[in-house]
Steps between C-alpha positions, in 0.01 A plus 500: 500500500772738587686456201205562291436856641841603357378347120296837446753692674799407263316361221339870423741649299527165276113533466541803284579313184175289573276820532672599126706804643812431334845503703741749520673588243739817550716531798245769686277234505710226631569742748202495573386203543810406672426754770170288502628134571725687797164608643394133415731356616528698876137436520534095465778494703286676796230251401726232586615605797173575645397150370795306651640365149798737567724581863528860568842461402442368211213789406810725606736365226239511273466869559828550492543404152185655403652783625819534320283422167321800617844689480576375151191579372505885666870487354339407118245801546825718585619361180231562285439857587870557405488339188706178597301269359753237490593531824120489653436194256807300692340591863133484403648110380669454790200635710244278322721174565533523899096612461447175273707277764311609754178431353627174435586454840169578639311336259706167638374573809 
């Protein structure tokens, strides 16, 4: 049962496709919806502490990462408004993979 409440929780950006809303294409918009699947992500991660699937501990490390995702993705936006757009594509990668690790993670447990 617990597991299922975090299906809708991290499953919601994926559902876009689905609904015919087409993913992102240019790098404002994987900004975007990067900065979404770090809300996502903190939000399941609470979920599963509250829930028991996760030790406080373990909710912390979670956050942790989440949070230094949080500082590449800031870091990309710094990027973009100074016209680096290489540089804010590597961190908004780099960004995405801890983000897509840690919904990995979660969804394991």
């Amino acid at each position: 049962m617990r597991k299922l409440m975090l299906v809708p929780i991290l499953a919601l950006l994926g559902a876009c496709t689905l609904l015919g809303v087409p993913p992102p294409q240019s790098i404002n918009e994987r900004l975007a919806y990067a900065y979404a699947s770090h809300t996502a992500v903190l939000e399941a991660a609470t979920n599963s502490v509250n829930e028991g699937d996760l030790t406080a501990a373990e909710g912390e490390q979670v956050g942790e990462l989440a949070d230094k995702s949080r500082e590449l993705l800031d870091a990309t936006n710094t990027a973009l408004r100074s016209g680096d757009t290489s540089t804010a594509a590597g961190k908004l990668q780099l960004g995405m993979s801890i983000l897509t690790e840690l919904q990995l993670y979660l969804r394991s447990r």
